[in-house]
C-alpha positions as a Markdown table, in Angstrom:
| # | Residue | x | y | z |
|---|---|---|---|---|
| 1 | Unk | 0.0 | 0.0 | 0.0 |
| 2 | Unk | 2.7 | 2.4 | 0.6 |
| 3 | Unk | 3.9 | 1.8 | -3.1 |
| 4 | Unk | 0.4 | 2.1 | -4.2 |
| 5 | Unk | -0.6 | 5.7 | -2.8 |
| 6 | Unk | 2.2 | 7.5 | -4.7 |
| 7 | Unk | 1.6 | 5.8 | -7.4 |
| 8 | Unk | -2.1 | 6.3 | -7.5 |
| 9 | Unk | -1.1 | 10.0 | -6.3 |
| 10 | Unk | 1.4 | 10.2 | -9.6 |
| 11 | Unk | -1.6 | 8.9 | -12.1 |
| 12 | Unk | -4.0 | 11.5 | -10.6 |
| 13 | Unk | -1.6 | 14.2 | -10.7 |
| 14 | Unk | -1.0 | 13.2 | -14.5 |
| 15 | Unk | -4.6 | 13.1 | -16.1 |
| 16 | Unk | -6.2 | 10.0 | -15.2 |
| 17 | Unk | -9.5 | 9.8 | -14.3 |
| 18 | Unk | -11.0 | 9.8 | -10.8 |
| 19 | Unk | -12.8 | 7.4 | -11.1 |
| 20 | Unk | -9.9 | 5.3 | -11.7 |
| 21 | Unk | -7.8 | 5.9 | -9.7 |
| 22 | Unk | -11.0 | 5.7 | -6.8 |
| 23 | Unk | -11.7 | 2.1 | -8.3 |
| 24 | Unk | -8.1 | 1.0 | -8.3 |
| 25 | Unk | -7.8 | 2.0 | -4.5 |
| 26 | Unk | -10.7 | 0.5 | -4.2 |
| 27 | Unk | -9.5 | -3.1 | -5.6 |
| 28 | Unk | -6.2 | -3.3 | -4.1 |
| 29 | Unk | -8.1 | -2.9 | -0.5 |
| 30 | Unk | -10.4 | -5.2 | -1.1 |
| 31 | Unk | -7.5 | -7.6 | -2.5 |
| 32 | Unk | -5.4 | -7.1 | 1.0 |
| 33 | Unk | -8.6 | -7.8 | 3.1 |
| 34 | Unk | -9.1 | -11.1 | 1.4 |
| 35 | Unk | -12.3 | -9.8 | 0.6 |
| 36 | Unk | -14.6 | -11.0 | -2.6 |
| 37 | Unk | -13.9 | -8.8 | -5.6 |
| 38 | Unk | -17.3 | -8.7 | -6.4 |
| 39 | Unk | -18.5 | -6.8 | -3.5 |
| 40 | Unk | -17.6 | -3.5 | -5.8 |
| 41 | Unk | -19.9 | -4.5 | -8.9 |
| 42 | Unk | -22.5 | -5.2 | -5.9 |
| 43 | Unk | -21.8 | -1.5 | -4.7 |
| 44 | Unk | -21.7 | 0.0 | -7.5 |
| 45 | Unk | -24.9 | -1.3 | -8.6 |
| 46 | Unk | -26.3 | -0.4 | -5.5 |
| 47 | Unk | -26.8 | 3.0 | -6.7 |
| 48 | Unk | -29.2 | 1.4 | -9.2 |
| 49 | Unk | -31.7 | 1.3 | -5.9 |
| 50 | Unk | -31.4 | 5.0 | -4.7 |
| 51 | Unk | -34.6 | 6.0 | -6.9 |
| 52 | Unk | -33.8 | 10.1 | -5.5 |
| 53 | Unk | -30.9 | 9.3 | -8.0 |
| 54 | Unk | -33.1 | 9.7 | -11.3 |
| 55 | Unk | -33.2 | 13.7 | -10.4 |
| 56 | Unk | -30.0 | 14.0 | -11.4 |
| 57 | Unk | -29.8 | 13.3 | -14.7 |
| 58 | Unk | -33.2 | 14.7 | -15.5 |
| 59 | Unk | -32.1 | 18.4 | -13.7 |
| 60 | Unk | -28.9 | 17.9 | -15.9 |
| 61 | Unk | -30.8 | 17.6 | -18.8 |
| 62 | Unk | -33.2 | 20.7 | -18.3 |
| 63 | Unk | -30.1 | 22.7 | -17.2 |
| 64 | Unk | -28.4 | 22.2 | -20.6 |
| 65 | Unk | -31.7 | 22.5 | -22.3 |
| 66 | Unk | -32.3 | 25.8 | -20.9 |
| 67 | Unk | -28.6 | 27.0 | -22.2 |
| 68 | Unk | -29.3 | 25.5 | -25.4 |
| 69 | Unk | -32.0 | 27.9 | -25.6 |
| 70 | Unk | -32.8 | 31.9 | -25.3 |
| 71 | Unk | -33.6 | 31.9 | -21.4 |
| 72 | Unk | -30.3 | 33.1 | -20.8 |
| 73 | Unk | -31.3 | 36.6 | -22.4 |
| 74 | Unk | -34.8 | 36.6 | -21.3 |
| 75 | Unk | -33.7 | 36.0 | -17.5 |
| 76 | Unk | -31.2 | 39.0 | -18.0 |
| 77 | Unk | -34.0 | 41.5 | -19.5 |
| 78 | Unk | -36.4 | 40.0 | -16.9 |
| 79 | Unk | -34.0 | 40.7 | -13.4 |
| 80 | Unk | -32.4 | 44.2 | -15.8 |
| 81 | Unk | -36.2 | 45.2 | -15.4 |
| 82 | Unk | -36.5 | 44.5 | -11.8 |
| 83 | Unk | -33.4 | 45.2 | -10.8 |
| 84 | Unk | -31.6 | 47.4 | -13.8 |
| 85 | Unk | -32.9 | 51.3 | -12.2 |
| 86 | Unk | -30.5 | 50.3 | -9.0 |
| 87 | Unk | -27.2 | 52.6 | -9.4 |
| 88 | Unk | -24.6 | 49.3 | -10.6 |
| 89 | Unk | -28.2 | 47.7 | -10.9 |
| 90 | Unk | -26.5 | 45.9 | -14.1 |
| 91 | Unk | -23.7 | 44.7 | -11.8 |
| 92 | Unk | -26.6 | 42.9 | -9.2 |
| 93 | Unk | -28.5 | 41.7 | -12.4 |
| 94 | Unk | -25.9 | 40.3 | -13.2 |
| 95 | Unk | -25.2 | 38.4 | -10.0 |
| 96 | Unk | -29.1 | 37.5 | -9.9 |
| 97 | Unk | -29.1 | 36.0 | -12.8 |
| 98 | Unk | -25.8 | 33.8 | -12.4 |
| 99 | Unk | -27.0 | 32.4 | -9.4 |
| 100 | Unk | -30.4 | 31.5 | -10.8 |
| 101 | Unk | -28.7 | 29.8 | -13.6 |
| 102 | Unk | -26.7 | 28.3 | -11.7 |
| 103 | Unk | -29.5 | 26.4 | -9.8 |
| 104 | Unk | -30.7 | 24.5 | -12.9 |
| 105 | Unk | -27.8 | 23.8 | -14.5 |
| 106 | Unk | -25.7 | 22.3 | -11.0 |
| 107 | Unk | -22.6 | 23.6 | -13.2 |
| 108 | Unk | -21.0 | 27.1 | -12.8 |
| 109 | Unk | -18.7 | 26.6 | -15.8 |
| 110 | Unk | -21.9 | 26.5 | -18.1 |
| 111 | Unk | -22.8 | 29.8 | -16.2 |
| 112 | Unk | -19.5 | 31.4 | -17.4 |
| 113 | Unk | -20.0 | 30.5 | -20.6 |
| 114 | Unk | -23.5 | 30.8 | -21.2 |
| 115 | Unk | -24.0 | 34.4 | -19.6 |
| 116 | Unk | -20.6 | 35.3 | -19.8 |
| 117 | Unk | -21.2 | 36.0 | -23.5 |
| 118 | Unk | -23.9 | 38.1 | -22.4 |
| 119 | Unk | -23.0 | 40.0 | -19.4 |
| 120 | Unk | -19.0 | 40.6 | -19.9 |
| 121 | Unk | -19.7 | 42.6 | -22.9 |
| 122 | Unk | -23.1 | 44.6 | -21.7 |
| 123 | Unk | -21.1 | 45.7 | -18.6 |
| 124 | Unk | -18.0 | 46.8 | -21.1 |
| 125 | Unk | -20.5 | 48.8 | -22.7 |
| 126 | Unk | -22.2 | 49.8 | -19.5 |
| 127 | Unk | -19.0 | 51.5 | -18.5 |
| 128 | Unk | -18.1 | 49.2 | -15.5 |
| 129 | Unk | -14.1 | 48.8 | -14.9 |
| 130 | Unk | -12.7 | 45.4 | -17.0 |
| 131 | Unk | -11.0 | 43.9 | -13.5 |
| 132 | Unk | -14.4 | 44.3 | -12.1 |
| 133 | Unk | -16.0 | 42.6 | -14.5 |
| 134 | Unk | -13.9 | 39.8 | -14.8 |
| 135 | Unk | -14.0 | 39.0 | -11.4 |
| 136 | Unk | -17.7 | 39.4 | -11.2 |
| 137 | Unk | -18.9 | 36.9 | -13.9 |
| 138 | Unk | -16.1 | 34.5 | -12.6 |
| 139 | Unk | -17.3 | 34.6 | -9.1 |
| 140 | Unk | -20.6 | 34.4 | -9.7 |
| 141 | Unk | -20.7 | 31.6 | -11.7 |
| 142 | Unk | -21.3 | 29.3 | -8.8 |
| 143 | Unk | -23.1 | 31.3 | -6.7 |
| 144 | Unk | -26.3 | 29.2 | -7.3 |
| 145 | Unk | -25.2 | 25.8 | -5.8 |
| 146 | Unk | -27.2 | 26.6 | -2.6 |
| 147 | Unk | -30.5 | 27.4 | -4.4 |
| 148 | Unk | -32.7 | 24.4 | -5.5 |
| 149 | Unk | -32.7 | 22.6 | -7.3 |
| 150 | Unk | -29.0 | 22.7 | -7.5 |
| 151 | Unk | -27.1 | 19.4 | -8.3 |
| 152 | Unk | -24.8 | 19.7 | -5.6 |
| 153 | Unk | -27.4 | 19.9 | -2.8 |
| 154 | Unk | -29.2 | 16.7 | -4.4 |
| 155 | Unk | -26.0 | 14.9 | -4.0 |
| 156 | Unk | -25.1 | 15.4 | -0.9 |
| 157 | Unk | -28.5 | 14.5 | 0.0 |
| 158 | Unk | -27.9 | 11.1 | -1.1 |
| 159 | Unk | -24.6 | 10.6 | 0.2 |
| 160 | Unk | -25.5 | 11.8 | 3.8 |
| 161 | Unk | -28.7 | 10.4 | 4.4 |
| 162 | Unk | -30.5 | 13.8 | 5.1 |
| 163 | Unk | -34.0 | 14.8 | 3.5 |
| 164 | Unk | -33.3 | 17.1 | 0.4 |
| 165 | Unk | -36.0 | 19.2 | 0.9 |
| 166 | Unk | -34.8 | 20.0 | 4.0 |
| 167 | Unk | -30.8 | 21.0 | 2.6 |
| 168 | Unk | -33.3 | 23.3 | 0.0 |
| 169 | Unk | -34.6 | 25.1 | 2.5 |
| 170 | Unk | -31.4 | 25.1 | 4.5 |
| 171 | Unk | -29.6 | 26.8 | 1.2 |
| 172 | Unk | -32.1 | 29.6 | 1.2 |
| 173 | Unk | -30.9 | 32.8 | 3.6 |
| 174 | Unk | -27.1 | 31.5 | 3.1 |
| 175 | Unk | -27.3 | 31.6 | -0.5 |
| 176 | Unk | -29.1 | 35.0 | -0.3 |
| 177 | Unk | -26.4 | 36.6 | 2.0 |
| 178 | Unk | -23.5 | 35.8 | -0.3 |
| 179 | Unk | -25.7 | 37.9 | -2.7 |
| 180 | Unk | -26.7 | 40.4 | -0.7 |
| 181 | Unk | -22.8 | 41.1 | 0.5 |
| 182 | Unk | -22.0 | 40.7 | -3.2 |
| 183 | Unk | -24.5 | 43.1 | -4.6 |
| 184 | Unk | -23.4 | 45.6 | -1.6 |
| 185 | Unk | -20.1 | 45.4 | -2.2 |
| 186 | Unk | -20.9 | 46.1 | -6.3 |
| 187 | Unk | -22.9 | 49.1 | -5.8 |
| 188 | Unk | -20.1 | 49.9 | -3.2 |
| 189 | Unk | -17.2 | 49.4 | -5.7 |
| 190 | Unk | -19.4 | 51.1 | -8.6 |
| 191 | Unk | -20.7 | 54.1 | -6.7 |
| 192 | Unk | -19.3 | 56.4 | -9.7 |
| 193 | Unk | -21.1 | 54.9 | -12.0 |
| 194 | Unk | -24.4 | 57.1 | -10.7 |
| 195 | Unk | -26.3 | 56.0 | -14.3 |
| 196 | Unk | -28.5 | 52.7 | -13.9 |
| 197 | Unk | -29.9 | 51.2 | -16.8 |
| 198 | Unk | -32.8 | 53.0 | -17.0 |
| 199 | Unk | -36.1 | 54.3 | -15.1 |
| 200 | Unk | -38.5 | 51.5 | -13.6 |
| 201 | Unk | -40.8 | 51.2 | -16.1 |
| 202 | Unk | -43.8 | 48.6 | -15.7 |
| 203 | Unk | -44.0 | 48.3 | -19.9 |
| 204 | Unk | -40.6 | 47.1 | -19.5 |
| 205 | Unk | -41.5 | 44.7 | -16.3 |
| 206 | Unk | -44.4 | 43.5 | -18.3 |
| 207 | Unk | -42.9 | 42.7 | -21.3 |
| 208 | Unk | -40.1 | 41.1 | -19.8 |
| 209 | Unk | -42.7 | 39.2 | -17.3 |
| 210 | Unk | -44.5 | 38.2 | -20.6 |
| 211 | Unk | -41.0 | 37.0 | -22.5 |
| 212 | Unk | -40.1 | 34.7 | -19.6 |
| 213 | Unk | -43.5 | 33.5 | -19.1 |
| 214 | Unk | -42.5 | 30.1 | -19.7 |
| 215 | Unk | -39.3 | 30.4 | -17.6 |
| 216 | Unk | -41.2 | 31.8 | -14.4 |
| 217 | Unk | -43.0 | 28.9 | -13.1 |
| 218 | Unk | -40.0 | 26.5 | -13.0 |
| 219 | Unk | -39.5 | 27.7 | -9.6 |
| 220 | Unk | -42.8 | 27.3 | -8.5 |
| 221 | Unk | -43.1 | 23.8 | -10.0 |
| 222 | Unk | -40.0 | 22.7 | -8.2 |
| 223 | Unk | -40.4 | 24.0 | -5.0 |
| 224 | Unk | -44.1 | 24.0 | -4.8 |
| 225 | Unk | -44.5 | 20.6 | -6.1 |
| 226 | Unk | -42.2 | 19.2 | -3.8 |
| 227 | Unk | -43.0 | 20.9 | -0.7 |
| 228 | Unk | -46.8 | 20.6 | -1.1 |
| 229 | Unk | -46.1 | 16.9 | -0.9 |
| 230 | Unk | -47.5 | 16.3 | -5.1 |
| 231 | Unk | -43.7 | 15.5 | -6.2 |
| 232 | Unk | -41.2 | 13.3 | -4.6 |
| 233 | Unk | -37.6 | 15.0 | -5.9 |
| 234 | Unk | -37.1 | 12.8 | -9.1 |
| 235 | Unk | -40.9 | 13.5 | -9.9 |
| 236 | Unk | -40.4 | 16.9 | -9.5 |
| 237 | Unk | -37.4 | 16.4 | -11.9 |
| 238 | Unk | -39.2 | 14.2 | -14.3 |
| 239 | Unk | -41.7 | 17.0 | -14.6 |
| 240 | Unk | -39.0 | 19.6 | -14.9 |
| 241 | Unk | -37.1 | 17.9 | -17.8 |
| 242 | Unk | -40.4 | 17.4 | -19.7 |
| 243 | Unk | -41.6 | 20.7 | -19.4 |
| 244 | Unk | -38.5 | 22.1 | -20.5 |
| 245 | Unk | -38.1 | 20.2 | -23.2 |
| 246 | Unk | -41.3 | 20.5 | -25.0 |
| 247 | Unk | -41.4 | 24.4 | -24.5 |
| 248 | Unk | -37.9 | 24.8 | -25.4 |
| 249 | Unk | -38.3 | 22.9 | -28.6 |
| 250 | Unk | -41.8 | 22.4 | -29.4 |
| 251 | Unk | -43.8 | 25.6 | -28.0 |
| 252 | Unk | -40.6 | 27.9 | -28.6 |
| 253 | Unk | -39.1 | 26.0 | -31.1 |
| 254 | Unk | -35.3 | 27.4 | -29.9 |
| 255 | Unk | -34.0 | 24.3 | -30.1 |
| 256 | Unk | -33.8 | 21.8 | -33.1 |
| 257 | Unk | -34.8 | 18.4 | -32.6 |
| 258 | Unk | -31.5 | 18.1 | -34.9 |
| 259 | Unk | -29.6 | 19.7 | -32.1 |
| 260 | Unk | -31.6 | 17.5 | -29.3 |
| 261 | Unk | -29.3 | 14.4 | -29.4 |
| 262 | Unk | -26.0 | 16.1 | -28.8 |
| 263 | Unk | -27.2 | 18.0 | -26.2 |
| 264 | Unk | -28.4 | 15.2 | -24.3 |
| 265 | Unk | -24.7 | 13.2 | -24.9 |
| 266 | Unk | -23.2 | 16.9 | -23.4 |
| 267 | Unk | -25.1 | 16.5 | -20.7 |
| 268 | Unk | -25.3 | 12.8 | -19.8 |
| 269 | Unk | -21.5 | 13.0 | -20.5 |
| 270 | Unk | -21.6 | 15.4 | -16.9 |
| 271 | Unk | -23.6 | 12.6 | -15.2 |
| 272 | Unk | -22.3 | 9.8 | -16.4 |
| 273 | Unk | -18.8 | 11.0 | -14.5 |
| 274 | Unk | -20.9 | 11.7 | -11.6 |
| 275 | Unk | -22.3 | 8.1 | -11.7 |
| 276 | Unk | -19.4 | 6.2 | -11.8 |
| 277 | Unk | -17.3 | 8.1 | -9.3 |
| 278 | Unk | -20.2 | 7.6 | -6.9 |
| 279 | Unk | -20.6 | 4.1 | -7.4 |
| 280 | Unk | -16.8 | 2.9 | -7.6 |
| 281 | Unk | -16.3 | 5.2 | -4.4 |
| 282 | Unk | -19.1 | 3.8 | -2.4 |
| 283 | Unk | -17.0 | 0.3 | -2.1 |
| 284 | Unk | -14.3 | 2.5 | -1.1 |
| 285 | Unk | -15.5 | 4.1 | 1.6 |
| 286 | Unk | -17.8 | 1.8 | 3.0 |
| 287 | Unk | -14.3 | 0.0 | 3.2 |
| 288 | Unk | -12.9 | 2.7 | 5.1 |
| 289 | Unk | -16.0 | 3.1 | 7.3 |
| 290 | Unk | -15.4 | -0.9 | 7.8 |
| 291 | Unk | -11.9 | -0.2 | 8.6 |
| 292 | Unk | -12.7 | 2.5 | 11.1 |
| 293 | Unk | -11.0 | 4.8 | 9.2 |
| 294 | Unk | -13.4 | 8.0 | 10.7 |
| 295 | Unk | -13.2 | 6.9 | 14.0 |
| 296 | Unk | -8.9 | 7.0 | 13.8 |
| 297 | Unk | -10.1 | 10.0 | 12.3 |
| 298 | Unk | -11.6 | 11.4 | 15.0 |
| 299 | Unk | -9.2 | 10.4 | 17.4 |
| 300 | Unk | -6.2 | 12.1 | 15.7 |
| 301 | Unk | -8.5 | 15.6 | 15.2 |
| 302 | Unk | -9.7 | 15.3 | 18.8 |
| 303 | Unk | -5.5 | 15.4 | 19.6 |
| 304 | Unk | -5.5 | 19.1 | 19.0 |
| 305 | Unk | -9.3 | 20.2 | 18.3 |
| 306 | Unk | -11.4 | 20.4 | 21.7 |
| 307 | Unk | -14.7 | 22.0 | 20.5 |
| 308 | Unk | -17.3 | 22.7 | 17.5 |
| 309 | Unk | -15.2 | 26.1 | 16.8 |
| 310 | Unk | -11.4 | 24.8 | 16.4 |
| 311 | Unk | -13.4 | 21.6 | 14.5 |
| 312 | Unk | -15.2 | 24.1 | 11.9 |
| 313 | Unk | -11.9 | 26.4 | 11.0 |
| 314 | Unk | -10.0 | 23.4 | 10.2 |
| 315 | Unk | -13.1 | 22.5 | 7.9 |
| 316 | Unk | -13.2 | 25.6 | 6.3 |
| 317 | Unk | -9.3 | 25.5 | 5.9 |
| 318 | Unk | -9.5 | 21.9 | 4.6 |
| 319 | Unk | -12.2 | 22.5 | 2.5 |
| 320 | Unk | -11.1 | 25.6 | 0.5 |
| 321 | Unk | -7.6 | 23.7 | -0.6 |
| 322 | Unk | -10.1 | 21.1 | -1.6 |
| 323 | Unk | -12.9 | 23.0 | -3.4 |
| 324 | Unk | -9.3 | 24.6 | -5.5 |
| 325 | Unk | -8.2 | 21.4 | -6.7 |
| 326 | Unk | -11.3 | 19.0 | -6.9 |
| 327 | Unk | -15.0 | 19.6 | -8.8 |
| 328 | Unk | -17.8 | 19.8 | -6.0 |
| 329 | Unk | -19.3 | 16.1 | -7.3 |
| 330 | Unk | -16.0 | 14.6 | -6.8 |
| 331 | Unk | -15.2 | 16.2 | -3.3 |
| 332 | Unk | -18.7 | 15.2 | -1.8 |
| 333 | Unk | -18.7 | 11.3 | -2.7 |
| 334 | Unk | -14.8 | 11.2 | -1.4 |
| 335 | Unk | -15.0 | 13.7 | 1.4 |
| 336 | Unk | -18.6 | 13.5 | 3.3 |
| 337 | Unk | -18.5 | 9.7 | 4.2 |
| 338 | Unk | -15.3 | 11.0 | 6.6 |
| 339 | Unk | -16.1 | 14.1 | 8.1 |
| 340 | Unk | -20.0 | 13.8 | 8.7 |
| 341 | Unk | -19.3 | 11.3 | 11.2 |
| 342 | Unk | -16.5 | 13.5 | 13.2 |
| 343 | Unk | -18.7 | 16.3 | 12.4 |
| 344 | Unk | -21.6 | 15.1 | 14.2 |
| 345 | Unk | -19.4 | 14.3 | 17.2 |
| 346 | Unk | -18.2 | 17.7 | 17.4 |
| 347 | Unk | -22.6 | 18.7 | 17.7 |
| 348 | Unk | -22.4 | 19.9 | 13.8 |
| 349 | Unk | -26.1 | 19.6 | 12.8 |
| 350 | Unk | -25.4 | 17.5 | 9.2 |
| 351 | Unk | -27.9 | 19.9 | 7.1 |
| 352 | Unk | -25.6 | 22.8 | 8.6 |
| 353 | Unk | -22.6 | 20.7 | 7.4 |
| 354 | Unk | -23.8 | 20.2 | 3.8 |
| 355 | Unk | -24.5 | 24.1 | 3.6 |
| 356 | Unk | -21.3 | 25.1 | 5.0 |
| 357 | Unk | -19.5 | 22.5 | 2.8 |
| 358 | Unk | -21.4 | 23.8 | -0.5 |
| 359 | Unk | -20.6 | 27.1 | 0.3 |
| 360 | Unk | -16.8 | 26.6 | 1.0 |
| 361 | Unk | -16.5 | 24.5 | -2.2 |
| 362 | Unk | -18.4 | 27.2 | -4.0 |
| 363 | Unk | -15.6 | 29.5 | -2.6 |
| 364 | Unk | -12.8 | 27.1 | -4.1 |
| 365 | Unk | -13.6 | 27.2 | -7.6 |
| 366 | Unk | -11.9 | 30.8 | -7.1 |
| 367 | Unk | -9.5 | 29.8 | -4.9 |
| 368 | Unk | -6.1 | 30.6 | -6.3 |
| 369 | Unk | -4.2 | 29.2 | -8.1 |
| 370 | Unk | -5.8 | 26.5 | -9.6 |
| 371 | Unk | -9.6 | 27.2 | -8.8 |
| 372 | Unk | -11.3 | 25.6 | -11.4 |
| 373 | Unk | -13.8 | 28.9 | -12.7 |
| 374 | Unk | -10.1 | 31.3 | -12.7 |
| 375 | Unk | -9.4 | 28.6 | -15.9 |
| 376 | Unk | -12.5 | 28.6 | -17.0 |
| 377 | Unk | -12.9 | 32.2 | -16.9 |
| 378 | Unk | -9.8 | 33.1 | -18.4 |
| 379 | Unk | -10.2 | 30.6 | -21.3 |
| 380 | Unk | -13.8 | 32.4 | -22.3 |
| 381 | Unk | -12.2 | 36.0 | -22.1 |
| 382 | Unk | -9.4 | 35.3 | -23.5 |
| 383 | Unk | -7.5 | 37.0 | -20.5 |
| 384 | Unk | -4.3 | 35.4 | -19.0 |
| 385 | Unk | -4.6 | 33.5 | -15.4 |
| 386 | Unk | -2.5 | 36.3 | -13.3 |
| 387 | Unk | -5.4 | 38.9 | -14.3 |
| 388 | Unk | -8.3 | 36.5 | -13.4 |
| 389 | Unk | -6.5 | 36.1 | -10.1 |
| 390 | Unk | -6.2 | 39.3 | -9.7 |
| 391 | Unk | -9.6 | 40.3 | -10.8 |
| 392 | Unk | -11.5 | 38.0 | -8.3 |
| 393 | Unk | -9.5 | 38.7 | -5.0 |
| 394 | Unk | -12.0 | 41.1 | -4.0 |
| 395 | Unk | -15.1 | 38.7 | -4.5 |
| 396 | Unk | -12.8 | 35.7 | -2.9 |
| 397 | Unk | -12.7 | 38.2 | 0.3 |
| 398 | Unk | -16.3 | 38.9 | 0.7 |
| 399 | Unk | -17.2 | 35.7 | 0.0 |
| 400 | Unk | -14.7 | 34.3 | 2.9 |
| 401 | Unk | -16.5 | 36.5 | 5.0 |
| 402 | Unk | -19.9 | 35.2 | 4.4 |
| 403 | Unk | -18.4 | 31.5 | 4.5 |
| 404 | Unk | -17.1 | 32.6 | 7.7 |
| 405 | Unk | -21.0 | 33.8 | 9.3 |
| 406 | Unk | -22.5 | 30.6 | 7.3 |
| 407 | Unk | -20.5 | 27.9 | 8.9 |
| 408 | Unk | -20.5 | 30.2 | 12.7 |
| 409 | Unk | -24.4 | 30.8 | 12.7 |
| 410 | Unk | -25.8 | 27.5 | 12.4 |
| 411 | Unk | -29.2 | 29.3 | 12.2 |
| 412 | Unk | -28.8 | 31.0 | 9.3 |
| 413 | Unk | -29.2 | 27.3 | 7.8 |
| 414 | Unk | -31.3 | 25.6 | 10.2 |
| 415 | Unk | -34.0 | 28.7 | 11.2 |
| 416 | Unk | -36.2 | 27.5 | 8.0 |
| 417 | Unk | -35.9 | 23.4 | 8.7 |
């Protein structure tokens, strides 16, 4: 085993797949242990049983569907409207409407692409500093994964055993006060820029209500569905995906059906990597939970952390080097099985857990220097890295601070539970 972590270690480093290298781990444990290869297959196919599972790929689906299609620009006319006579009310609209899109497509990457294209140049135009705008659209790009019904939150659902509607509701006020100290710290930064996008206007608010008429009760469908008891999560999904798909291409006709089939292998090709990290690492860490691997765990933390405090700074720190150098769907199949259980011993509620660990991965996708939206970012502007970096340190340190009163007021995520 000692030859085998480096070497694992060195594969990773160079390209190959997590799922791999998860699997490989996973065989050569199994193999020491004397224990039946085909306990794995009978893992992985155990994910074959977790029917909340289905919602995944159907909220995939309807996210890329929606970026296929014009919603993008009618969600920024529709929050411009509400938002756009707010001095830097392009800035907030922008924000708004990242972290909506966000939500539905579980990927901030598509975000940066999808709206980039819009937003970047609008606030060019608009007047807004360059630096500014690159580190907004960057940032914001995953400011959505605590609103339902982002991927993320599904996930971690499944992996810690806690009722997904409860984690939505938990996401709500946290995922609001990273905008709100966002969208203060925009008009803040912006407080030259005195000319807004234009008066309030109703006929504007109207028309824009009317454009997104299709777009505005996906929300409501989600969320009420589910919470009046009508939908389970997948059912709410199910319905989501079919909606979007025949308004998108049969009412609105914005996508082809010519286009439908690679759009479906884009975004299958998202869950299918989802799918088989999650099933190769459940051997592996019911392996490690067989092995007592948390409870050494524990013991080793408990050496130099006495309380719920020292427990969740070492978190955060642990979690931002993590959310820099590993995708959220990756970091919750390999990371949650560990910590929950320590987590819980230290009196960390595990819906507050999931919020605070959203929101620090979140964080870590602009985490310096290999945070995976700076790349991103930087390859859809055309900018190089050291700018990006620079661009987004501002965002990075308001965003710490709201990490910071997240994971330290457990009732900012628990009051609506």
């Amino acid at each position: 085993m000692m030859i085998l972590a480096p070497l694992l270690l060195i594969l990773a480093l160079l390209g190959a797949p997590l799922f791999a290298v998860i699997a490989a781990t996973a065989f050569w444990n199994f193999y020491q242990a004397d224990i039946d290869l085909q306990a794995i297959a009978i893992e992985f196919y155990g994910i074959a049983e977790m029917p909340i599972l289905l919602a995944i790929p159907l909220f995939t689906f309807a996210g890329y569907l929606l970026s296929e299609s014009k919603a993008p620009k009618r969600l920024v006319r529709l929050t411009s409207a509400l938002l756009g006579w707010m001095p830097a009310g392009l800035a907030v609209v922008s924000l708004v409407a990242c972290a909506f899109f966000t939500a539905f497509t579980g990927a901030s990457g598509v975000t940066i692409i999808a709206l980039g294209a819009i937003l970047f140049p609008a606030m060019q135009q608009a007047g807004y500093p360059e630096k500014f705008n690159l580190g907004l659209v960057a940032s914001a790009g995953s400011l959505g994964l605590l609103f339902a019904p982002s991927l993320p939150l599904i996930l971690y659902g499944v992996i810690a055993e806690v009722p997904i509607e409860d984690l939505f509701l938990a996401g709500l006020l946290p995922g609001f006060l990273m905008l709100l100290i966002l969208s203060a710290f925009s008009i803040w930064k912006n407080r030259a820029i005195r000319t807004p996008l234009g008066d309030f206007s109703w006929t504007e608010v109207r028309t824009a209500v009317r454009e997104s008429a299709w777009e505005i009760p996906l929300p409501i469908v989600v969320l009420g569905g589910i919470y009046s008891g009508y939908f389970a999560i997948s059912e709410a999904a199910a319905v989501t995906a079919l909606y979007v798909l025949i308004i998108d291409v049969l009412v609105l006709k914005e996508v082809s059906f010519r286009r439908l089939p690679s759009i479906v292998r884009e975004s299958m090709i998202l869950v299918g990597g989802i799918m088989m990290i999650l099933g190769v690492s459940r051997a592996s860490t019911n392996f490690m939970i067989d092995s007592g691997v948390p409870q050494q765990l524990l013991q080793w933390i408990s050496g130099f952390v006495t309380g719920e405090v020292a427990f969740m700074v070492m978190l955060l720190v642990f979690l931002l080097m993590l959310g820099a150098i590993l995708d959220v769907f990756s970091a919750i199949v390999l990371v949650v099985p560990l910590i929950l259980p320590i987590a819980t011993q230290f009196g960390v509620h595990p819906v507050h857990l999931g919020i605070v660990f959203l929101a620090t991965m979140q964080l870590g996708y602009i985490t310096p220097p290999v945070g995976l939206n700076l790349f991103i970012a930087g390859y859809r502007f055309n900018r190089p890295i050291v700018n990006i970096y620079l661009s987004t340190l501002p965002f990075f340190a308001f965003l710490l601070i709201a990490v910071a009163l997240i994971a330290f007021w457990p009732a900012l995520s628990l009051y609506l539970i």
